[in-house]
N, C-alpha and C positions, 0 to 999 in steps of 0.2 A: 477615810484614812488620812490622819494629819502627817504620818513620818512624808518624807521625799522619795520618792522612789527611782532612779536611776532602771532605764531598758535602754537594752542596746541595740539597733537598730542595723541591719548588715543584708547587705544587697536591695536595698530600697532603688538604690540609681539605677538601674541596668533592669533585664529583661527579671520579673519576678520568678523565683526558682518558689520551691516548697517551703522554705528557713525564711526567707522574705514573707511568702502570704501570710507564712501566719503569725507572723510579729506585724503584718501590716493590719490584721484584721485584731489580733492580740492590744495592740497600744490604743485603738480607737473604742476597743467594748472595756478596756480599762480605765478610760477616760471617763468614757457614760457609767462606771459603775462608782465614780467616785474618788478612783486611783491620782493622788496626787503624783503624775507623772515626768518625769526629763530624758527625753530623747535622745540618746548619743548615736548620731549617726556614724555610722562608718564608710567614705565616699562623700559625695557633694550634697550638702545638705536642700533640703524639699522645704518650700516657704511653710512658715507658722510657728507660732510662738512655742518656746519650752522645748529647742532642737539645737543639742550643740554638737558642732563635728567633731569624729575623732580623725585629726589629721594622721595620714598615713596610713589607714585604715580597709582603704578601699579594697584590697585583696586578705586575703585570708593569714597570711605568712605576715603580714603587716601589724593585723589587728594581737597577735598572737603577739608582735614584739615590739614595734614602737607603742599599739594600743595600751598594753600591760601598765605603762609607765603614765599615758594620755587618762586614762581612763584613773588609775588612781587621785591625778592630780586635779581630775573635774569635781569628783568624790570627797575632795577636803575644799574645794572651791566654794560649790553646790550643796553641802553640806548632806550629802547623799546620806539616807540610812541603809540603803539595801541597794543592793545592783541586780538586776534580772539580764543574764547573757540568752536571748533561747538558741545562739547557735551549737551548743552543744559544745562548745571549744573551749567555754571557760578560761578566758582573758583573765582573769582577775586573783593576779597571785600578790600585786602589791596595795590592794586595796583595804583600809579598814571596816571597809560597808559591811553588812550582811552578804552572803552570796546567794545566789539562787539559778539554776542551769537549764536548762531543759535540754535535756539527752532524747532526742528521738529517735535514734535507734540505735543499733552495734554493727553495722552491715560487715565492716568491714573484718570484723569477728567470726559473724555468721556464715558468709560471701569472702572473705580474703582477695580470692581471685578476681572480685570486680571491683577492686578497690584501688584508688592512686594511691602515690608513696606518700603523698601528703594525709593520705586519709590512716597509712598505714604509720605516721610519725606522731599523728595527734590520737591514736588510740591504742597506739601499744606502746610509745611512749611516753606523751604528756599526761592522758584523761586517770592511767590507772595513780600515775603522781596526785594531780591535784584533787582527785572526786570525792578521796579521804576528807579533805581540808572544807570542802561546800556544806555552807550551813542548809541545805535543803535540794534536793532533785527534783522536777517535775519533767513527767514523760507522759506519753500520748496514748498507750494502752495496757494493756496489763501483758502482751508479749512480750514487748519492749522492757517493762519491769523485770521480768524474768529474766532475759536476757541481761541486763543491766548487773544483776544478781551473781549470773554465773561468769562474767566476766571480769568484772569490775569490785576491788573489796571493798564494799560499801554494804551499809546495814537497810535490812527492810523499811525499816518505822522512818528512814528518810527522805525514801520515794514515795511520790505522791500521782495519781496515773490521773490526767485532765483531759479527756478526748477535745480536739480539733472540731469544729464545724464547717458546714459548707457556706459560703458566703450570700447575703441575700440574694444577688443574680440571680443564682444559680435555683430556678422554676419554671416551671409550665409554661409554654410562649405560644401563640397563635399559630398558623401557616404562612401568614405573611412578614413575621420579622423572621421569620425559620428563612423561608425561600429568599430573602433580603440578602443573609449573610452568608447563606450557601454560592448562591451566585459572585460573592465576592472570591470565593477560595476556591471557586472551578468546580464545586462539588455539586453532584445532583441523586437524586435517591433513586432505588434506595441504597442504604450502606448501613454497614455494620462499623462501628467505630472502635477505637484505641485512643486512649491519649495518656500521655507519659515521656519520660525521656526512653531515647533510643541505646538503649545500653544491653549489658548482658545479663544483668539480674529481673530484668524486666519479660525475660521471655521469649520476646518476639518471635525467635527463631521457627517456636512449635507453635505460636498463634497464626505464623502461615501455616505452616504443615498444616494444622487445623482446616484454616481456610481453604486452603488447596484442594480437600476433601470436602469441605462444601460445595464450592463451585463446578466439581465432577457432579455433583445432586441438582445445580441449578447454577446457571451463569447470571441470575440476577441481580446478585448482592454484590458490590465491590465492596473492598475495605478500604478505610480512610484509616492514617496511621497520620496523628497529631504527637506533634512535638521534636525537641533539638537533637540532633544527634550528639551523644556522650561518650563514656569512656568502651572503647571495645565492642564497639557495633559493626565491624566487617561482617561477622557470622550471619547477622540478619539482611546484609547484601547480599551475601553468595547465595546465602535459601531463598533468596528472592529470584534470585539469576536462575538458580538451579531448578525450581518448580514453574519457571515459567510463567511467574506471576506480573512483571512488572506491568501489563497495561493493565491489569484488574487491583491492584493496591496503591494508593493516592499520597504519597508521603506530603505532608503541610508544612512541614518544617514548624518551625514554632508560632504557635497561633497568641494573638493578644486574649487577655482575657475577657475584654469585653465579647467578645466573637464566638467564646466559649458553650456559654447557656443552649446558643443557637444549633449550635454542631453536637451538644448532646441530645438535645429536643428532636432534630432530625433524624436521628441514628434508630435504626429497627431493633439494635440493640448496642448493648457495649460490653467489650470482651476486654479484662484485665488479669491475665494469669502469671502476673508477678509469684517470683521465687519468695520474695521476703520484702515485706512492707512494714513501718515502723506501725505508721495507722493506714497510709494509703487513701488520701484525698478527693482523689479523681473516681474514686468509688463511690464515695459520698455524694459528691456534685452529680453523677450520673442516678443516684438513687433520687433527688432532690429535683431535679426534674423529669421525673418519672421514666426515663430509659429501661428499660427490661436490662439488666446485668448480671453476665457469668464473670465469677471471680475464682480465685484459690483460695482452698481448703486449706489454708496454710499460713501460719504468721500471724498477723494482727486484722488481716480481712474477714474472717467469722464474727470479730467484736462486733466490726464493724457494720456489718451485712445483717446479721442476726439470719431472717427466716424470708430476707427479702428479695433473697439472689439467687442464684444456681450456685453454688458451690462444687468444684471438680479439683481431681487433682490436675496440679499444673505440670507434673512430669508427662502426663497421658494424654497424648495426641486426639488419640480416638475418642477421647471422656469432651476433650473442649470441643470438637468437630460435631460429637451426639447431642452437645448441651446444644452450641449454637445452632444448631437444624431442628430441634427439640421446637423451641423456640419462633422459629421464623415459618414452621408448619403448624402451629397451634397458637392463634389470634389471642382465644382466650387463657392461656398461659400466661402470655405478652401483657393482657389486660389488666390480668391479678399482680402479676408483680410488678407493673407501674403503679397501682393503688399500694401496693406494700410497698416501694422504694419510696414514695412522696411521705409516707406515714415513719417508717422508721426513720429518713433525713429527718424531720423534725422533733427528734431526739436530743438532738445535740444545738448545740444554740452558741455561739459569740459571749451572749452575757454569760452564760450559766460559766461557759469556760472562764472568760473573766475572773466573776464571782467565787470560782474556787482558787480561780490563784491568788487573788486578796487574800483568800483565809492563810492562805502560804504562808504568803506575806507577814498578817498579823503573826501568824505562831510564830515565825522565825523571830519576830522583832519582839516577843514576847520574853 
């Protein structure tokens, strides 16, 4: 692709959230696929060439109003043809580029309740303004689409649905770089794993109830609960308080992602019964290196899961406590869906993902 293309880079500096990884994994399979790229970081910029800051940028409330102004003036600088925001926020109301967005989901539509006032100012009153104005949407599953549809008036033939991949890490790993990194994070097997932010659309609260009712079956399994605490997670202390769980559940607090692979590979299983997922990552990564994983029946984790998971509903206690004991009483269950989760992860690929938002690309610039 000869035009220039302008991506906007946003939480690169600081611990990587979901919006990061995948602009981080997004601009480097863009690169290899040919993507004549320019970097606008938002925060302190990362050495290497074709990265220019957007000052003022580094928070969210920033890139939305000093950005607006930064980002048009790089765009007549750089001589940008097309701008790619993936953070869903859509900076670019004074720019003459192309635009292009990636809306990953609507939570705050879906969910309201788990949502901050910043989530609830840039979607019920910025996104429905400008979404009209974007020469092209890209989203992560065809939920999200739908969803995008019923909230947002914007037209079908706009949106374009690109699934996410799991990063190459993220595979099969021996017993000894397993027990390497487990010992670094105090964890020892065996366990049943979580990773996610600690909020309230994620669940947590009935993934112990759940748990609780395993460990009545068998005190062998602890749970390991990976990731930061977010927006309105008392709920999942006090059930924590209140079932009497705390020496048998292992909070990590936020784990690097090098560290990652290892703490899936260890895990007898992994249990993620999110309310509502745009695509849900951490699904993928645990299919990718072969974990046995119960997910919900729900949102965009069937795309994603296909025939490779347990699927339950996530309102029903007794459905994730059946699956997960399902599971850690029958080896060969375990076996088959590690051979099905390695096989469906490799569905999805970095280039492929790339590859189709070039084509974006080209039509838009067409």
């Amino acid at each position: 692709m000869k035009s220039q293309i302008g991506f906007i880079a946003y939480g690169l500096n600081r611990r990587l959230g979901g919006i990061a990884r995948y602009s981080r994994e997004l601009i480097a399979a863009l690169k290899k696929v040919g993507v004549n790229l320019t970097v606008l970081q938002a925060g302190a910029v990362t050495s290497g060439n074709g990265i220019i800051r957007l000052r003022g940028s580094a928070l969210l409330p920033g890139l939305l109003t000093v950005g607006q102004i930064e980002i048009a003036r790089i765009a007549r600088q750089q001589k940008l043809a097309l701008i790619h925001d993936p953070t869903g926020s859509a900076p670019l109301l004074f720019t003459r580029a192309k635009r292009v967005v990636t809306i990953h989901d609507v939570i705050p539509y879906v969910y309201p309740e788990t949502s901050t006032k910043l989530d609830w100012l840039i979607y019920r009153l910025w996104l429905p303004f400008v979404a009209k104005q974007l020469d092209a949407i890209i989203t992560v599953s065809e939920q999200s689409k739908r969803d995008i549809l019923r909230y947002l008036s914007v037209k079908s033939e706009s949106i374009t649905v690109i699934p996410e991949a799991a990063s190459h890490i993220y595979q099969p790993m021996n017993h000894e770089q397993i027990e390497k990194t487990l010992l670094n994070h105090s964890i020892s097997f065996p366990y049943i794993l979580y990773v996610g932010s600690i909020e309230a659309r994620k669940n947590l609260s009935r993934l112990l109830e759940a748990y609780a009712q395993v460990r009545c079956w068998s005190h062998k399994w602890k749970l390991v609960v990976v990731g930061a605490h977010k927006w309105k997670y008392g709920p999942v202390l006090e059930t924590l308080e209140r079932l009497q769980l705390t020496s048998d559940v292992h909070f990590t607090g936020y784990v690097a992602e090098a560290d990652l692979p290892a703490l899936y590979n260890g895990a007898s299983l992994f249990v993620f019964p999110s309310l509502y997922e745009g695509f849900g990552l951490p699904v993928l990564e645990a299919l990718a290196c072969g974990t046995p994983v119960i997910t919900a029946n729900c949102s965009s984790l069937p795309e994603v899961t296909d025939e490779a998971a347990i699927l339950v509903n996530p309102m029903d206690v007794n459905a994730i406590a059946s699956a997960m004991r399902q599971i850690l009483e029958q080896p060969e269950l375990a076996e088959s869906l590690r051979y099905r989760g390695i096989a469906q992860a490799r569905r999805f690929s970095w280039e492929q993902t790339a590859r189709r938002t070039s084509e974006v690309y080209e039509r838009v610039l067409a």
